[in-house]
Each structure stands twice: as C-alpha cells, then as structure tokens.
C-alpha positions in Angstrom: 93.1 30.6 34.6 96.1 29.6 32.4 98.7 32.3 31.1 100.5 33.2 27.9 103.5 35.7 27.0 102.5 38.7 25.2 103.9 38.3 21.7 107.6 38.0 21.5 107.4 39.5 25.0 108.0 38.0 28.5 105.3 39.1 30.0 102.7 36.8 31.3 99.1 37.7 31.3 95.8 35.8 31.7 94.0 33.9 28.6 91.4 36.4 29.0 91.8 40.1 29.7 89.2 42.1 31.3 87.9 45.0 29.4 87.1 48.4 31.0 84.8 50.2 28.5 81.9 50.2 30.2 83.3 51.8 33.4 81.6 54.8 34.2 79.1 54.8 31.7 77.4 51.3 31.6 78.7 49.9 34.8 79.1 52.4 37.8 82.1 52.1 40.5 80.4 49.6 42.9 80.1 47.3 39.6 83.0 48.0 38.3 84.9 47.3 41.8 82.7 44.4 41.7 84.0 43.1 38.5 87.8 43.8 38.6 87.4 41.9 42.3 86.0 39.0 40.8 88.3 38.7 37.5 91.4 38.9 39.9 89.7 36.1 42.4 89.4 33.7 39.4 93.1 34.2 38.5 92.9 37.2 36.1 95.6 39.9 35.9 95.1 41.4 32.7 93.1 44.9 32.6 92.6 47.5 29.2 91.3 50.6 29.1 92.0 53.5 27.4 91.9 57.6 28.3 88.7 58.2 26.0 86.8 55.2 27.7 84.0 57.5 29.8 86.3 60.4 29.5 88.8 59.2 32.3 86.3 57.9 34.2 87.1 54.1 33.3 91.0 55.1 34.7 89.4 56.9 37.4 87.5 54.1 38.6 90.7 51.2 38.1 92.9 53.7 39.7 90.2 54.1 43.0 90.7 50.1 42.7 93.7 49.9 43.1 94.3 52.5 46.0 91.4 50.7 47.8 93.3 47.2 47.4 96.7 47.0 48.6 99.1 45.1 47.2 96.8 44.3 44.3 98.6 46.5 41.9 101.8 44.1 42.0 99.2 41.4 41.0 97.8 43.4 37.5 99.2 44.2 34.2 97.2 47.3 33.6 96.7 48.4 29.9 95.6 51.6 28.4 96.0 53.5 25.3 96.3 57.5 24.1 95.5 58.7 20.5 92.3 60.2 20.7 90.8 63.5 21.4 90.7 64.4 24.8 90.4 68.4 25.0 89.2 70.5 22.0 92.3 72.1 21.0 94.0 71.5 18.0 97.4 69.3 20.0 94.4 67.5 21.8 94.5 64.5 19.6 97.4 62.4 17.3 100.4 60.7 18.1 102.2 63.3 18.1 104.9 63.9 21.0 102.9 66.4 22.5 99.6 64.8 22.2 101.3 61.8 23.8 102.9 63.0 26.7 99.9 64.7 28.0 97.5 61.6 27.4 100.1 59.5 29.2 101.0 61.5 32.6 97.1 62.4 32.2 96.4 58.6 32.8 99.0 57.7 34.9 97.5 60.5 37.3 94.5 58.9 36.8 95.2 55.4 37.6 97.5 56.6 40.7 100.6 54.2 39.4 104.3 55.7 38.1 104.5 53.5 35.0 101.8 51.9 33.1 102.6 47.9 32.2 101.6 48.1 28.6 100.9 51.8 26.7 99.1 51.0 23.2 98.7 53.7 20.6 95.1 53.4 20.0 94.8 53.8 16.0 97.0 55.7 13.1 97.7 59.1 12.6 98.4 59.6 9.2 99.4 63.4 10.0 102.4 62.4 12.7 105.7 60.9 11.6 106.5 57.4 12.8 109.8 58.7 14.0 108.3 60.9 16.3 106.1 59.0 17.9 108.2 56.0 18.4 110.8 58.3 19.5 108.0 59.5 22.7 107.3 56.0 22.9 111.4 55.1 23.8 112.0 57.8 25.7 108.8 56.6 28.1 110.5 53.2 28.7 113.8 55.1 29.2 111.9 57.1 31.9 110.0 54.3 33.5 106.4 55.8 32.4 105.7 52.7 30.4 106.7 49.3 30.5 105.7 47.2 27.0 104.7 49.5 23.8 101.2 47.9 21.7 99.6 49.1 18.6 95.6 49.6 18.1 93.7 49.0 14.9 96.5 49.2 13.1 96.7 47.8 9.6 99.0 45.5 8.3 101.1 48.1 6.3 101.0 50.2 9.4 102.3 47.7 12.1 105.3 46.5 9.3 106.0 50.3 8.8 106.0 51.1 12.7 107.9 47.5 13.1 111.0 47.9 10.7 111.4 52.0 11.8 111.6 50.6 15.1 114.1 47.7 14.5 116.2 49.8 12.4 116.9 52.4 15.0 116.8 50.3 18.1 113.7 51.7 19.8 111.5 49.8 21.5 109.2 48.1 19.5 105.6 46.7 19.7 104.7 43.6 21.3 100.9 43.6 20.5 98.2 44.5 18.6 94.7 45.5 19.5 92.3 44.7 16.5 88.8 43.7 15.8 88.2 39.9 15.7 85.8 37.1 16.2 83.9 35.1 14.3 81.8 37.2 12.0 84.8 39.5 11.3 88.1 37.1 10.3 89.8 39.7 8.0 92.5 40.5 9.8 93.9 36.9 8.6 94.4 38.1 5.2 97.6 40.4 5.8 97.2 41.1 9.6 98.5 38.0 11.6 100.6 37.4 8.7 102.3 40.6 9.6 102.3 39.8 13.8 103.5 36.9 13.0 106.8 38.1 11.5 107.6 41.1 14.2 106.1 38.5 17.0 103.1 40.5 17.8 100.4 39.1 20.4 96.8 40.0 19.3 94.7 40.7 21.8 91.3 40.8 20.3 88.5 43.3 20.7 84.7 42.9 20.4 85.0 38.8 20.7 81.3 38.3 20.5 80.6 40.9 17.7 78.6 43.4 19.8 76.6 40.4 21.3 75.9 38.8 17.9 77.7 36.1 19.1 76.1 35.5 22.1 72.8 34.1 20.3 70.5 37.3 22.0 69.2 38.8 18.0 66.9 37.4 16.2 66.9 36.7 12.2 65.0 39.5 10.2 63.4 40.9 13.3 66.0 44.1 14.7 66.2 44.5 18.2 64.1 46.0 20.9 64.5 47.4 24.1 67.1 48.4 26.4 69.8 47.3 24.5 72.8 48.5 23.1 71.0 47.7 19.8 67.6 47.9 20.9 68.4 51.5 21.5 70.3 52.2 18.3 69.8 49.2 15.4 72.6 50.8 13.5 74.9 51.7 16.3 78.6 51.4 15.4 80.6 47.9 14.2 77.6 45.7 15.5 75.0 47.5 13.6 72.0 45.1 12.9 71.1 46.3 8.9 74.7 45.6 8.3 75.2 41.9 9.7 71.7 40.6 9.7 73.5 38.5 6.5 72.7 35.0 5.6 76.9 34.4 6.3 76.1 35.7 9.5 73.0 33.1 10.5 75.1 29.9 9.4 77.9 30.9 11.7 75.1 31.6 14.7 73.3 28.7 13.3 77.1 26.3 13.9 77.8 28.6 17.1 74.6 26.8 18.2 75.0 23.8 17.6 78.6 23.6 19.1 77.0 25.2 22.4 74.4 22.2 22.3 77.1 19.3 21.6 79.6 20.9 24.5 77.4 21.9 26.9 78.8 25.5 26.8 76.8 28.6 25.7 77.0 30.5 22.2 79.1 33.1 24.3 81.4 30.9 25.9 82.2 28.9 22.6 82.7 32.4 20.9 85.3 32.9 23.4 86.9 29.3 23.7 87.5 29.3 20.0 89.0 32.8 19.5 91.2 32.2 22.6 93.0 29.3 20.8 93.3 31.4 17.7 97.0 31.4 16.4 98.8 34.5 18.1 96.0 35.5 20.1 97.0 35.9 23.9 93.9 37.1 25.4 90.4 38.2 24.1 89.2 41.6 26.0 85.8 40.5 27.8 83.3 43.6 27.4 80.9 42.9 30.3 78.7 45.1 32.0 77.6 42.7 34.7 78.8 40.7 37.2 76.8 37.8 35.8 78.3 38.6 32.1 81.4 38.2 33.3 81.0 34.9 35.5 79.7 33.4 32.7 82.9 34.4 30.6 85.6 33.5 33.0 83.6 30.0 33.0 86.0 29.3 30.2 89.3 30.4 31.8 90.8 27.1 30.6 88.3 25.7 28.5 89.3 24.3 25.4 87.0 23.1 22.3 86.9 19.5 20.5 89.1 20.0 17.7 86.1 18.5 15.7 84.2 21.2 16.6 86.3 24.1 16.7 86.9 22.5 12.8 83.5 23.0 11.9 83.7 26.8 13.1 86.6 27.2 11.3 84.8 26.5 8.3 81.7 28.2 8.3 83.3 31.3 9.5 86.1 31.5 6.9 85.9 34.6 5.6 85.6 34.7 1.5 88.4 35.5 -0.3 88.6 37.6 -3.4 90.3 36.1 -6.3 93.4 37.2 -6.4 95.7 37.3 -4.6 94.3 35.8 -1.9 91.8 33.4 -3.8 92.2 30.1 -5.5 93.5 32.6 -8.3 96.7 33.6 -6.2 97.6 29.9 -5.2 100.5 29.6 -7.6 102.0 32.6 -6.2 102.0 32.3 -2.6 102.3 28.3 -2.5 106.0 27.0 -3.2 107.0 23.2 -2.6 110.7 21.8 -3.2 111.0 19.4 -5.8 
C-alpha cells in the first residue's frame, strides 16, 4: 500500500481510504469487523465515516473495532464528519457551535477515542456564520478533540471563503476536501481543484465508481433489476439510472472496458487506478459492502495505469465545457505567455 500526505498536511494516510457507509445497514458488525481487519492487513490506515452513516451505528461498529483490537487505534487515522441532522429539534442540525459540539463529543463517545484524527464538516450551512464555525473548529484542536479540520461538498466559493477567514485570523484551517468525483462526474475541475490547489487542499474523493456505473454491472437501455442498490430504486440518489443512462456515459464504459481488457485489470479497478493518480487526490473512499468488493479494490493498492491508457480516459471523460469562460471562448482570458 503506498502513502501520501493529506494536502498541505503532514499526515500520511493510505492511497486508498476505506469507507464506512454501509456499516450497519448494508454490512452488519461481523462484516464490517471483517473488512476494517482486512484493509489494515493489506496496509491500509485510512477510515471515513460520518455520525448520520446508519445513525451512529457505522461509529458504533469502528469504535467496537477498535476496543476489540488493541493497539490498532495507534495504527488508523479515523475520519468522520458532523453537519447533518441527528435529533429533530431545531439546534439538531448546522454548523453552528452548538450543533457542532454535540455531533462531535456524540461521535467521539461513539468511536471510544479522545480526539478524532481528521473532523470534516460534511456540507454548507448557509444559515451559520463562517466565523463561528471555524471558531468551534479551533477551539477543538486547542482542546485535543480533533486533530486535522476537512471540508465536505463544498463548493469552490465556499472552500476560498472558509480558507481566507481562516488564514486571516490564524485558525486552523482545512487540509481536505470531500467531493464527488470519478469518471462520469469531472466537474469539480472547473473551479474546484483550482481552488485546493491554492489553499493546498487534499481531495479525497467520494463515490469513485459512480454508484457501480463504473464497475461495468448496468446495462445500456435496459434499467436494472434485482437486489441492487439500483435494481431496487432505478432513480435512487446521484447514481440514478434515467439520469446517466447517456450516450457520454457508454463511451466512457465503452474506454473503461477496453482499458480493463488491455491491462488485465477490471472496469472497477481501472476506475480506481486512474482517479488515484488524479492531481491532488490523496485517497479515493472505497464503498464496499463485501469482503470480496473490497479484495478486489485493494488489488490496486499500488497499481498504476499506462500513461497511454490513462490518456485515452482522460479524453473521453473530459467533461464539456461551456463557452465561456471555460470554453475555447474563454482561452484569451485565462491563457497568458511572456513575449
């Protein structure tokens, strides 16, 4: 398993990161146990969850872990995140102080550890002031609750906003960003990683095979069937079957494909090899729930593509530009050469 810093960051974490979601809902304890086991045997040591994943469950069950493995917890950097509703009163959701503090010692009970290695707010709140926020977010480091402070579907805007309020008052500021990316969804590259890349922020994508899109499992024209995520629910959420059976979409599957066949890898594992050595990316979050999902994504610990072919990726997946200003249209104004 190779490692990377986290953004500008010196903390070193695995190329991939192991992703909790599906604790206590998809994957029960003794498959979850099962899992985190087996990511930490092949060299892993990064885990994300969140407090809404299962309800506290997925914490539950990575805090059971850890008690049950001694010594282990020196070994992880555990991730999780607070913004979202988690009682129904009106203070049981936000970023605000109050919010915050509750959905942090909440998870830190939860996961049976003092401080928590990386504390991400999960998305904006357009009703809390920054100052406020980053102000809880400080004090936590101050106290030794949290160690490293990351953002969460976060816009571009909103990370530079959070970023400079930050850096003008000397609080601690964000090392990494959470956001959707792979390769049916590469927007984020037209102000996202422009913007991580300027306050030194590490992505650490979500969703890396698009809701199994990636992985080569649906079929063009015909939706899905069966005990599936999307054989249950066609239209279910980001990976919603209407809305990306495209004819972008097949060419990328149709390259993923062909890749797979000239590498000798699968369509999942060349999803994952190629976002991996995306620029800033330090570790895609693997959403497995099975053992044998996840052996086959740790296959690719250190797995790197022919540049050939991660070329040939790159261009079918580029997303489209609209004219201006990102466009042929808006060349002249972001392009500058000496004379």
């Amino acid at each position: 398993m190779e490692y990377r810093l986290l953004g500008r960051s010196g903390l070193a974490v695995s190329r991939l990161c192991l992703g909790t979601m599906t604790f206590g809902n998809e994957t029960d304890q003794v498959g979850a146990f099962t899992q985190l086991d087996a990511f930490v045997e092949a060299g892993g040591n990064f885990i994300d969850t969140a407090d809404v994943y299962s309800k506290g469950v997925s914490e539950e069950i990575i805090g059971a872990w850890l008690a049950d493995r001694p010594g282990v917890r020196d070994q992880v950097v555990i991730a999780t995140k607070g913004r979202f509703p988690m009682a129904a009163h009106a203070n049981g959701v936000g970023l605000s102080r109050r919010h915050l503090s509750d959905a942090l010692n909440a998870s830190l009970s939860r996961l049976g550890v003092d401080s928590v290695d990386l504390y991400q707010l999960h998305s904006w709140d357009p009703l809390t002031p920054i100052d406020e926020y980053l102000r809880f977010v400080d004090d936590a480091v101050t106290a030794g609750k949290v160690q490293y402070f990351g953002l969460s579907n976060f816009t571009g805007w909103q990370l530079t906003a959070v970023s400079e309020r930050a850096r003008a008052h000397g609080w601690t500021a964000p090392v990494s960003l959470q956001p959707q990316y792979n390769l049916l969804t590469r927007h984020i590259e037209l102000e996202i990683t422009g913007a991580c890349t300027e306050y030194g922020l590490g992505l650490i994508p979500w969703s890396p095979l698009a809701g199994g899109w990636l992985s080569g499992k649906y079929s063009r024209g015909h939706a899905p069937e069966g005990a599936t995520r999307l054989g249950e629910n066609p239209s279910r959420g980001m990976e919603d079957y209407h809305r990306r059976n495209t004819d972008a979409t097949w060419r990328i599957l149709d390259v993923v494909a062909e890749v797979a066949d000239a590498s000798g890898l699968t369509m999942a594992q060349v999803s994952l090899a190629w976002l991996a050595d995306r620029p800033l990316v330090t570790a895609p979050i693997l959403g497995n729930r099975t053992l044998e999902q996840l052996s086959g994504s740790l296959a690719i610990a250190d797995t790197h593509l022919d540049p050939a072919l991660t070329a040939r990726l790159d261009e079918v997946s580029a997303p489209v530009m609209p004219d201006y200003p990102y466009g042929e249209l808006g060349l002249d104004q972001r392009n500058r050469t000496l004379p």
